[in-house]
Phi, psi and omega in degrees: 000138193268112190294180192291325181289317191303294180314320158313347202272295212288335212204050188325303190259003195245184181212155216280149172331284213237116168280341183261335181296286186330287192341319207311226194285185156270330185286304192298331190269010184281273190300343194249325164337310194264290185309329207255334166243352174299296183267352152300343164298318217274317162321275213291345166286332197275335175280039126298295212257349181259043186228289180312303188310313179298339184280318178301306189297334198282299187320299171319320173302295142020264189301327190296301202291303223303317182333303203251033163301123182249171170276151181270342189264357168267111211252149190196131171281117214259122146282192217290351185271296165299003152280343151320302198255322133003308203272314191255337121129295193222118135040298157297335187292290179275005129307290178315315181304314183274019186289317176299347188266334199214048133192163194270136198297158169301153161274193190275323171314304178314281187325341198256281193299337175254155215259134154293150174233142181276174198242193165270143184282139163288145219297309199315297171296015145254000148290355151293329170312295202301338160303269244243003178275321192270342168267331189282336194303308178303309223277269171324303172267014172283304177302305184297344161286019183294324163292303174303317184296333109357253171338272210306128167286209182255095157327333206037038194166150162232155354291136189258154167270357173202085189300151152175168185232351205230338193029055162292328199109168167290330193293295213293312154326258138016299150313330194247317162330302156309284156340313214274324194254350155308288193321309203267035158230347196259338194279333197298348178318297183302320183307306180279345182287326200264007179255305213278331197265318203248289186263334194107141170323276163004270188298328188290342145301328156278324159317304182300335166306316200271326171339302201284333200255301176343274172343305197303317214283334194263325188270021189237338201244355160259015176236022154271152206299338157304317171292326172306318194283333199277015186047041172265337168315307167317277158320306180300330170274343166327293196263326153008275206279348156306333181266320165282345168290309194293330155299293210265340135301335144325297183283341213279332172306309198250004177267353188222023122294320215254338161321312207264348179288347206268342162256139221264321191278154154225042170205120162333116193223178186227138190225155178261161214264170123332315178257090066127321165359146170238110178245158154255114196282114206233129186290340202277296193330297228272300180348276183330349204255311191294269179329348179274321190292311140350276198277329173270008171256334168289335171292299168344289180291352150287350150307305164320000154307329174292327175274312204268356147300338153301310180296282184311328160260001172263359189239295189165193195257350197279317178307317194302301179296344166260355142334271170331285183316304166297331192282357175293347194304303185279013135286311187317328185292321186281315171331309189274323164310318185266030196306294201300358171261341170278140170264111195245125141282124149324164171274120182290109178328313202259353177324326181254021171262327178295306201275344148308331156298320196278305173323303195289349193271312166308355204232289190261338214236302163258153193253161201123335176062161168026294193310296182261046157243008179294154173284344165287331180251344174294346171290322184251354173279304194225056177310349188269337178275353200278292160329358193227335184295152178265327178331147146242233191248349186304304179299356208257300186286320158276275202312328164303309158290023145299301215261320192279302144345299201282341196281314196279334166301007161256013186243013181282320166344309167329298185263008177260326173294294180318315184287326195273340176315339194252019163260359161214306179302289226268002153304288139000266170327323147332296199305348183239047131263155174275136182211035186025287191232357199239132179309141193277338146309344184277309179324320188300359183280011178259358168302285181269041159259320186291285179316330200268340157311305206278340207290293162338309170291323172292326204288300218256312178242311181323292193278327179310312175295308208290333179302313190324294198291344154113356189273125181256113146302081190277204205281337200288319183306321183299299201297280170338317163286309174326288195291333184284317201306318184287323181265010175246328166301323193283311172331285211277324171317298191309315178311301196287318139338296159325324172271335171299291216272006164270331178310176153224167051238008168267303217059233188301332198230066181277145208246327177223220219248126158287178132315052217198111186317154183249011171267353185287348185290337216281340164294350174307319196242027172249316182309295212293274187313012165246359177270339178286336162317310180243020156253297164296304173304263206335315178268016191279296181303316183286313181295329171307293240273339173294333223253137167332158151335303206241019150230041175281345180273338184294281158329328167285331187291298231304313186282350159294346187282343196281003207259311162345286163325287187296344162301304188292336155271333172295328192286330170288337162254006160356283170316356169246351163304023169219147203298119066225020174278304204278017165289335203259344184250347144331310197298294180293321203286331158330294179286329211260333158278352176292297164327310154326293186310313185289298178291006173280319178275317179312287189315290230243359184297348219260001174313320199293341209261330176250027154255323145349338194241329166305304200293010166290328186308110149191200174263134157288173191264000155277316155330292176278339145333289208275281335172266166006294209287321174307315177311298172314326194288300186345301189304308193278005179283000000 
């Protein structure tokens, strides 16, 4: 027997899954003891302290903007360095750039005997992590009670044993679930067309910011118990989550461009450690680094998924949603506060006028394909088209490692369908488990409790050893694991259908809760998060680091557009969501990323060998400058 105290310490607010499971061995209430009342405390200790944790950092961030605030009436002759460093925005920023003057590139030796090494990350990026840490914080916890609310009718009290407000069904839940993340993948399009053409990263974040705050305020104010009972809930989350959709692809375009923008070198030097080491400090090592960092501050803000499930089922669904909602506030702040610290590209006017001419000159008007549409060959090839074209031979040379890039962002749809199972189905699937005093929504939160252990352990040791060991990840090989991972998470989810549906006192048909801990799911979602480790974060990095200058923002909707394709195949298997079927579409969606995974590496592995030297393709910033400013004559011609 577990004493009264020890339990209250470990596990305050929840109660064991399964009252008949205890009953067993001893040996069995020892282990079920720790999955079944251990971690649900422990979720809620842990959104405690990364709720302080947020505050610490936000305050610290703060102080960091306040630094370089100048009074507008202190007029100061600045010198040529500090005009300089103005130009480049913040201090870490123009060390890097100037880093290729005062140490010398690898030789081919160096590269065969010496370990990558990651660069220093710049203060600016992590007040971009925290802009987006403070939208997952909203985004997650406005969505996860969203399948109940939805499914579930209006309990008519709280605390409820089955929180809900519309009793649409599970098909209908699930489908608009669905829907809800087809949108917020398909608006980034737009997001990036009006940041890379129009406004700039920067401002189209902050547009897209006050959008987003719309959406919250109309989906906070039809979820209160009045509006439910009058049926305003439904319509009012309709147009919510289209407005909140519409927000949150706005940002989701342009925010983990302008992370990685924040970092400045793109060419390799070899530098020495303290302890007397010779390492090569490398932009892939660091990209990479910068992006985990990146994906455990999105996790981090997905924890509030912990409060507001709580919330809905013991208060009601309006509090779960003004939660999300205030906490957006301090992103805007950090968006306006931090103007003055980010390294912002202008927007290229013509950019998507260039590569539609350049697509139409490759395609109907010189023969040759890409190559010989550079403005270098077209000079002794079209002179007359040469004279007319804006393009140079750089952009000619991104786009094609664009374009190669984008072949591999079509087998992502796949996996991203592994990932979405666990935003609705494997909710659902809760539901017909024993899950005692804690909401069966609450479970998908051990996903980013899992990412936020492992992304650290991978960051720090996992990948640092294996360079130590002379072994590179590079991205096609990391996306290939990604895929084995996704499809070993669908695996084992199909096993546990099975056992529920073995189960009694429903079997196949369960109408309420089986016999059966709802803790055998937490390896579903510790796999699929380690498959996100290497997929999604990669494939975040790959689109960054592939994608032209004045498109970066694009190249990102676009491979965030593949997650669109896996709504549009969850929607096509609706019809198989249901119970005694979805044991079977577990099965398939399992083999069909297993499958992925081997032709993705199969195909696309000879990539690893030329990426270095592909993310070498680029501009220097007097180079894109210069480059900018024709483009500006070209408009006013």
């Amino acid at each position: 027997m577990i004493p009264p105290e020890l339990s209250y310490f470990l596990s305050p607010r929840s109660l064991p899954f399964s009252s008949y499971i205890v009953r067993s061995t001893k040996k069995k209430k020892i282990v079920l003891f720790f999955v079944e009342e251990y971690i649900p405390g422990l979720l809620h200790h842990l959104f405690l302290f990364r709720l302080s944790l947020f505050f610490i950092f936000f305050f610290i961030s703060l102080s960091t903007i306040k630094k370089d605030i100048t009074p507008m009436d202190e007029k100061v002759e600045r010198s040529e360095k500090e005009q300089q460093l103005d130009r480049y925005s913040v201090t870490d920023s123009f060390d890097q750039v100037h880093k290729e003057d005062e140490y010398p590139e690898p030789t081919d030796e160096d590269w065969k005997n010496l370990r990558e090494v990651a660069d220093t990350v710049p203060a600016s990026a992590y007040l971009v992590i925290l802009i987006e840490f403070c939208e997952r914080f909203t985004y997650y916890g406005l969505s996860g009670p969203f399948q109940n609310y939805i499914q579930h009718p209006d309990p008519g009290h709280y605390p409820a044993d089955q929180p809900g407000a519309m009793g649409k069904g599970q098909q209908t839940a699930t489908a608009l679930t669905t829907f809800f993340q087809f949108w917020c993948y398909i608006t980034p399009i737009i997001g990036a067309v009006i940041a890379d053409q129009y406004l700039g990263k920067y401002k189209t974040i902050l547009l897209f910011s006050i959008i987003y705050f719309i959406g919250l305020v109309i989906l906070t104010c039809t979820s209160i118990p009045m509006a439910i009972e009058s049926g305003a809930a439904f319509p009012g989350f309709i147009v919510a989550v289209i407005i909140i959709g519409l927000g949150t692809g706005g940002i989701k375009a342009n925010v983990s461009p302008l992370v990685a923008e924040q970092y400045r070198s793109r060419t390799a030097y070899v530098k020495t450690l303290k302890n007397g080491d010779r390492v090569i400090v490398t932009p892939q090592a660091t990209y990479q680094k910068i992006f985990n960092m990146f994906y455990w501050g999105i996790n981090i803000g997905s924890l509030s998924a912990i409060a507001t499930t709580e919330l809905e089922k013991n208060v009601g669904f309006w509090p779960a949603y003004v939660l999300p909602t205030l906490m957006f506030i301090p992103c805007i702040c950090v968006v306006l506060l931090g103007r003055k610290r980010y390294i912002q590209h202008p927007p290229r006017g013509s950019v998507f006028v260039e590569a539609g001419k350049l697509f139409w000159l490759a395609s109907f008007k010189v023969k040759g394909g890409l190559d010989a549409c550079k403005p270098s060959q077209l000079a002794i090839s079209h002179p007359e088209i040469a004279a007319q074209v804006t393009h140079d031979d750089v952009f000619v040379d991104e786009l094609k490692r664009t374009l190669k890039a984008c072949i591999i962002f079509l087998w992502f749809p796949i996996w991203w369908l592994c990932y979405q199972q666990i935003t609705n189905n494997l909710i659902s699937q809760a539901a017909t488990m024993l899950t005692g005093n804690v909401p069966n929504d609450i479970m998908q939160n051990i996903d980013p409790i899992a990412l936020i252990i492992l992304i650290p352990i991978m960051d720090r040791i996992v990948y640092p050893g294996l360079r130590r060991l002379g072994i590179h990840m590079r991205p096609i090989f990391r996306i290939s694991l990604g895929f084995f991972f996704g499809a070993v998470s669908m695996g084992y989810t199909a096993g546990i259908q099975s056992m529920i549906y073995k189960s009694p006192p429903y079997y196949d048909h369960p109408e309420g809760q089986n016999q059966i801990s709802a803790a055998y799911q937490i390896p579903s979602y510790v796999f699929i998060a380690i498959s996100e480790i290497f997929c999604s974060i990669t494939g975040m990095e790959y689109a960054y680091k592939k994608a032209p200058q004045s498109m970066k923002s694009i190249v990102m909707a676009l491979f965030l557009l593949t997650n669109c394709f896996a709504s549009i195949l969850a929607f096509a298997l609706v019809s198989v969501a249901v119970d005694p079927k979805v044991m079977w579409m577990y099965a398939g969606i399992a083999c069909a990323a297993f499958v992925s995974g081997i032709l993705v590496y199969v195909l696309h592995h000879k990539r690893d060998k030329v990426d270095v030297e592909e993310d070498a393709i680029g501009r220097s910033d007097e180079q894109m400058e210069a480059y900018n400013n024709d483009d500006k004559k070209n408009q006013e011609a």
